[in-house]
DSSP file (Angstrom, degrees, kcal/mol; ACC not computed):
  #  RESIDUE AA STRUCTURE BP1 BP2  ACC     N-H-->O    O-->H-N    N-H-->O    O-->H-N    TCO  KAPPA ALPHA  PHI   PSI    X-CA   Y-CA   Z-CA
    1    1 A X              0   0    0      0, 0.0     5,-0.1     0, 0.0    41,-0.0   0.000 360.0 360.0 360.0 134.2   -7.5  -12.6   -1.9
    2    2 A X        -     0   0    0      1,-0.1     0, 0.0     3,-0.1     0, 0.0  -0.232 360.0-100.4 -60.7-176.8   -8.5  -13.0   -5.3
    3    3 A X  S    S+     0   0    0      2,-0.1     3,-0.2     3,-0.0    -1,-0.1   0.317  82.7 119.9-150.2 -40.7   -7.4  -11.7   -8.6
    4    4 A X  S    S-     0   0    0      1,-0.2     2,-0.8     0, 0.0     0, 0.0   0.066  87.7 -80.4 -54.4 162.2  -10.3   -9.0   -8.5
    5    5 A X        -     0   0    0      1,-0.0     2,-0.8     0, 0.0    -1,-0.2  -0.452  60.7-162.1  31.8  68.7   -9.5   -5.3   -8.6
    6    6 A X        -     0   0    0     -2,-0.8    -1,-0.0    -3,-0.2     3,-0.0  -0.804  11.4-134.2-118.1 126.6   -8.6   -4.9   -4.7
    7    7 A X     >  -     0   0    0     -2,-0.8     4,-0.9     4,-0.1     5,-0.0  -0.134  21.3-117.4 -53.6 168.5   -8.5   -1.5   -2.9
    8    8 A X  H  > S+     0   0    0      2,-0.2     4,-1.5     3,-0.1     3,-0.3   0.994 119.2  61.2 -52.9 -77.6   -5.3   -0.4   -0.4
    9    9 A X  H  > S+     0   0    0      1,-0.3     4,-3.1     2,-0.2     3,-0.4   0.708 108.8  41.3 -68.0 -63.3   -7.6   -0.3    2.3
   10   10 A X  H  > S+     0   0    0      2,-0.3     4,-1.0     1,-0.3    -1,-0.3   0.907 112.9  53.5 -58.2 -41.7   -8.4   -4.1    1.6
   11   11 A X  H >X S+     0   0    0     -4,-0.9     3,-1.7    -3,-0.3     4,-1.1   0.998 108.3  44.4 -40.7 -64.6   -5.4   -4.9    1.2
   12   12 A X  H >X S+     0   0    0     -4,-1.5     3,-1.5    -3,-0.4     4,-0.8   0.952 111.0  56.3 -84.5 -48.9   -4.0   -3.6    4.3
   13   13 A X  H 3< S+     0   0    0     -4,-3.1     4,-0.5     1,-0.2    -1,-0.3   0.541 109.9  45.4 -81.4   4.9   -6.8   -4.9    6.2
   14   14 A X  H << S+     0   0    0     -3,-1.7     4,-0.3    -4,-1.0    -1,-0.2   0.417 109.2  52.6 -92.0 -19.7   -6.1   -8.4    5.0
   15   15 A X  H <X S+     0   0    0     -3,-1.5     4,-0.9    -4,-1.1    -2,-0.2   0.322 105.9  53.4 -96.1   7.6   -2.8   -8.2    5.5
   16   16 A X  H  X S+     0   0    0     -4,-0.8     4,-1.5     2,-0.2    -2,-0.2   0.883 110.5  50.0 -86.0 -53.6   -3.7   -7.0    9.2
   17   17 A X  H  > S+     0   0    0     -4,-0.5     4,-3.7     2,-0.2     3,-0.3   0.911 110.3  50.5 -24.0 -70.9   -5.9  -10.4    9.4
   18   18 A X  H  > S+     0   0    0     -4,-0.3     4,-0.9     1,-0.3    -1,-0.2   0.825 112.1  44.6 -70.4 -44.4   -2.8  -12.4    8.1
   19   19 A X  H  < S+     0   0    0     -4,-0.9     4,-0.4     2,-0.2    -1,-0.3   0.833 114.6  51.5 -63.5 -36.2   -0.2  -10.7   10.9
   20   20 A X  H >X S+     0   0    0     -4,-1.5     3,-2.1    -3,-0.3     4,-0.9   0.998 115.9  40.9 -45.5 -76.2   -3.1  -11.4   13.6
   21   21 A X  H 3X S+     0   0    0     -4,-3.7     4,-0.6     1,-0.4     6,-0.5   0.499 114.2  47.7 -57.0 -15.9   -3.2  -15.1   12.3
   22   22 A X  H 3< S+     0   0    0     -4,-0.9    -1,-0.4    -5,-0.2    -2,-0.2   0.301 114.6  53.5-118.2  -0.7    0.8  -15.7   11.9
   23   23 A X  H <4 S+     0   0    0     -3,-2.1    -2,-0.2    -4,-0.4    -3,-0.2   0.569  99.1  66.2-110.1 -33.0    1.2  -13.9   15.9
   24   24 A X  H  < S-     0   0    0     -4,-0.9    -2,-0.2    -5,-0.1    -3,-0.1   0.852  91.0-154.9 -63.6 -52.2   -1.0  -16.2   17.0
   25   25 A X     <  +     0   0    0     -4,-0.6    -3,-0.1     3,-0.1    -1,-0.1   0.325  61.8 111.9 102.5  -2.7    1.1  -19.0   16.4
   26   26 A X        +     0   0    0     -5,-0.3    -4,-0.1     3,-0.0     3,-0.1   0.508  52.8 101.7 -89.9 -34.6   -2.0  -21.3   16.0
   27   27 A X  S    S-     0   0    0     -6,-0.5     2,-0.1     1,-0.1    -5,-0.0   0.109  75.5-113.3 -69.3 160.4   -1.4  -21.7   12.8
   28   28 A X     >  -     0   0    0      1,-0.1     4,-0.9     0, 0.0    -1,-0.1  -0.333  35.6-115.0 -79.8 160.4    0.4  -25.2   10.8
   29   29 A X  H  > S+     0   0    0      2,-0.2     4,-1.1    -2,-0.1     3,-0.2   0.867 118.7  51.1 -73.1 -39.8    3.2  -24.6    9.5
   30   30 A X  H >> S+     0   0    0      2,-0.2     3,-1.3     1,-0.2     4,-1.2   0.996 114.6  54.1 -45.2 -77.0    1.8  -25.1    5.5
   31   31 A X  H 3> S+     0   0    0      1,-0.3     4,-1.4     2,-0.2    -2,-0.2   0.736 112.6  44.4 -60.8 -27.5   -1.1  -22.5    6.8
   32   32 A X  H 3< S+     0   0    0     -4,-0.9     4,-0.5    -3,-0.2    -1,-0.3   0.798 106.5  52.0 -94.6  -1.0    1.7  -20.3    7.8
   33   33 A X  H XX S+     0   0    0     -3,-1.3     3,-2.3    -4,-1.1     4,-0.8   0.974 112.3  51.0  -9.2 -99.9    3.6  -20.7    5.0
   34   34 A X  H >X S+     0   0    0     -4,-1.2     3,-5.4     1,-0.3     4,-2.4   0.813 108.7  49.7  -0.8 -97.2    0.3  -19.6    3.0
   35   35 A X  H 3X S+     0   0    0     -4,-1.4     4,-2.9     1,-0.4    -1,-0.3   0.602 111.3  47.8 -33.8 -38.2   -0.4  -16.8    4.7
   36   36 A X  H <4 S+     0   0    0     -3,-2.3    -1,-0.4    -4,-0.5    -2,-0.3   0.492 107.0  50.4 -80.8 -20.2    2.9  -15.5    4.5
   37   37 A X  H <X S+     0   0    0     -3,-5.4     4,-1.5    -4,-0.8     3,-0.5   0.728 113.1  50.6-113.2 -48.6    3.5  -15.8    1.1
   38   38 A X  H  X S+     0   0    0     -4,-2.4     4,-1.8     1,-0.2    -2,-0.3   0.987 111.2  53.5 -49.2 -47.5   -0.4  -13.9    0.5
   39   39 A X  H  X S+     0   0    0     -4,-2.9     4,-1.1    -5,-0.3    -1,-0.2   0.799 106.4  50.8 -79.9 -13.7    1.0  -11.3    2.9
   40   40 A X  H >> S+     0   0    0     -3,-0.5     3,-2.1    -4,-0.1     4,-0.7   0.941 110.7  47.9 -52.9 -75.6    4.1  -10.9    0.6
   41   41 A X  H 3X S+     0   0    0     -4,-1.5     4,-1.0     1,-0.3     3,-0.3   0.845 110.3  48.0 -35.8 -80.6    2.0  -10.5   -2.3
   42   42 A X  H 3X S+     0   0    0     -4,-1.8     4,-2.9     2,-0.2     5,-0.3   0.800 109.5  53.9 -38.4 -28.9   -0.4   -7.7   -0.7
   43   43 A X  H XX S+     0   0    0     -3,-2.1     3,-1.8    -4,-1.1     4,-1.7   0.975 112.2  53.9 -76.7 -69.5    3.0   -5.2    0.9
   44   44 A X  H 3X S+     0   0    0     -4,-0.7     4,-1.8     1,-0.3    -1,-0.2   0.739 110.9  37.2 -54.4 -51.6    3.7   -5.7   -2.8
   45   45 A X  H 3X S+     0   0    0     -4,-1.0     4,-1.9     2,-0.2    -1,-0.3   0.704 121.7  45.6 -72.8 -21.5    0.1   -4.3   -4.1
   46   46 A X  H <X S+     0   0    0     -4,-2.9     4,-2.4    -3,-1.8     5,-0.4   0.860 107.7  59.3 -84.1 -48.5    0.0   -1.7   -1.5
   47   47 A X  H >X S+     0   0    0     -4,-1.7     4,-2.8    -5,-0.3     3,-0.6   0.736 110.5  41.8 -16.1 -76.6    3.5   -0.9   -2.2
   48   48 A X  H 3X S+     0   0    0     -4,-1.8     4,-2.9     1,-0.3    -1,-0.3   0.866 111.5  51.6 -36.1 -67.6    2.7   -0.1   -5.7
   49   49 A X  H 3X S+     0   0    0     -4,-1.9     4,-2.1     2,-0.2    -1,-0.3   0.796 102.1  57.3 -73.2  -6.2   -0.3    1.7   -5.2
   50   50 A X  H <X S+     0   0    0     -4,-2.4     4,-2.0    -3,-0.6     3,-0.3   0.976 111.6  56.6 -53.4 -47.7    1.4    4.1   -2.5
   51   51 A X  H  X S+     0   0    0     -4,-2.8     4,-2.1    -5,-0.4     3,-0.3   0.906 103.3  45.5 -49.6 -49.8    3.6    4.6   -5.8
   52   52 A X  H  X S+     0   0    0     -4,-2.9     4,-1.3     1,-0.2    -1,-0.3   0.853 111.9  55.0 -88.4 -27.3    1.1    5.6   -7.8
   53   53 A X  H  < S+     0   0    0     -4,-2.1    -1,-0.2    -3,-0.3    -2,-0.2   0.857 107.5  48.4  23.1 -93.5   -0.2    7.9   -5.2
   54   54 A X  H >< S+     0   0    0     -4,-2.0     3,-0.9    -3,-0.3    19,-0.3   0.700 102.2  58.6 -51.1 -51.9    2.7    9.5   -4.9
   55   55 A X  H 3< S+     0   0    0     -4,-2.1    -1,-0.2     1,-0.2    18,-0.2   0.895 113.2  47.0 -64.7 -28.1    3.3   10.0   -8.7
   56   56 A X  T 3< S+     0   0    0     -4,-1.3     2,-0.6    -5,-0.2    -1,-0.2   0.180  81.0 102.9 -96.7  29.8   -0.2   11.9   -8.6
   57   57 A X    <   -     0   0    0     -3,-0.9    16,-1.7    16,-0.0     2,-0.6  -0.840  55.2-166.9 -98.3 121.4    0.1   13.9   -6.0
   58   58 A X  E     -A   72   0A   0     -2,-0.6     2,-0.4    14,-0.2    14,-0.3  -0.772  11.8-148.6 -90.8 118.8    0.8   17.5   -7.0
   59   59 A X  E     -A   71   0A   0     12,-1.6    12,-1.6    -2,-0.6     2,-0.9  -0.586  12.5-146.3-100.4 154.9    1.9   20.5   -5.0
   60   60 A X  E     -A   70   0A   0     -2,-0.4     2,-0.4    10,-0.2    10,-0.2  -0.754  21.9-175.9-123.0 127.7    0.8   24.0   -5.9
   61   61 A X  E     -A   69   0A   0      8,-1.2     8,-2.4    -2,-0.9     2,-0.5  -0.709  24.2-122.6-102.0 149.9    3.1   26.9   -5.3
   62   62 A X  E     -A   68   0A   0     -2,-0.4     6,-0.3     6,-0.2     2,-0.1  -0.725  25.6-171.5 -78.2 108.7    3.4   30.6   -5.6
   63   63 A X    >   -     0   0    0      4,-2.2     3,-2.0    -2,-0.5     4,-0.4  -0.359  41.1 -75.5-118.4-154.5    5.9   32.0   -7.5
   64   64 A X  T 3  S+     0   0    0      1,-0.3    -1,-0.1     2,-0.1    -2,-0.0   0.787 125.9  58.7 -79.5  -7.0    6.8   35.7   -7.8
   65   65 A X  T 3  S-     0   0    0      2,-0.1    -1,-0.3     1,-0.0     3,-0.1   0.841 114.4-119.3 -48.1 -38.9    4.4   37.0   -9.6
   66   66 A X  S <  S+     0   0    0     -3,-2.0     2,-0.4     1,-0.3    -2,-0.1   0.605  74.4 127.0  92.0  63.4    2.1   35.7   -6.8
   67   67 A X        -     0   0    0     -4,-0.4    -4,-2.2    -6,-0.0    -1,-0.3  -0.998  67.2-108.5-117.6 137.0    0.4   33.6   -9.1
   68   68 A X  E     -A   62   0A   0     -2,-0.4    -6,-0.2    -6,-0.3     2,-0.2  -0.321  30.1-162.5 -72.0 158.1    0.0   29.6   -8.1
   69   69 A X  E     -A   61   0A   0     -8,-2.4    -8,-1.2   -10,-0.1     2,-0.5  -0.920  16.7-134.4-125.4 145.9    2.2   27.1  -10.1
   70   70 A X  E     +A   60   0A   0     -2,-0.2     2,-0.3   -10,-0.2   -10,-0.2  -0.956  33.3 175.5-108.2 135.9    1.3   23.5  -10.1
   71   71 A X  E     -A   59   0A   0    -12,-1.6   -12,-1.6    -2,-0.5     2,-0.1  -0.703  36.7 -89.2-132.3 159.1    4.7   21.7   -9.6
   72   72 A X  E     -A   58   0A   0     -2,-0.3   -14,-0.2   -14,-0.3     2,-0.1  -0.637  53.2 -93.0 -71.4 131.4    5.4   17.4   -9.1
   73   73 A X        -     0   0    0    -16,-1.7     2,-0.5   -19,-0.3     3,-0.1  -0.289  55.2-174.3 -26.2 102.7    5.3   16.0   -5.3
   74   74 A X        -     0   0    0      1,-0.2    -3,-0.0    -2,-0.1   -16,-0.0  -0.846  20.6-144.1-144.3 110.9    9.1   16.2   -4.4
   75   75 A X              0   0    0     -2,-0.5    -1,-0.2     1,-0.4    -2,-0.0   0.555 360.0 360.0 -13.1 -64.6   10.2   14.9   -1.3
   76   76 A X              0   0    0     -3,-0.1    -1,-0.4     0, 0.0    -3,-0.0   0.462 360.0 360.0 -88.3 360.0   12.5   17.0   -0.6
């Protein structure tokens, strides 16, 4: 994939493409090589944007007044 600006969703469906092609087994070894080292990259770019996601996801809570509060996404 180029350099451009690339959504998750294209990501992850390019790296779906790239698992297809490397299962297949059809592949060179240099072409799977390739492929493999582009499907690093993209689990890296989705990676990242789950993160950034993640940091902007907000929850909003009630507290006793019974008024909502909006509080940071925390896992636990």
């Amino acid at each position: 994939m180029s350099e451009k600006k690339v959504s998750f969703e294209e990501a992850l469906a390019r790296l779906e493409e790239i698992v297809r092609e490397l299962e297949s087994g059809k592949a060179t070894l240099d072409r799977s090589l390739e492929a493999f080292e582009e499907g690093i990259g993209l689990v890296k770019l989705c990676g990242a944007r789950l993160d950034e996601a993640e940091q902007k996801v907000t929850v909003l809570l009630k507290n006793s007044e019974g008024d909502y509060e909006e509080k940071p996404f925390d896992e636990n």
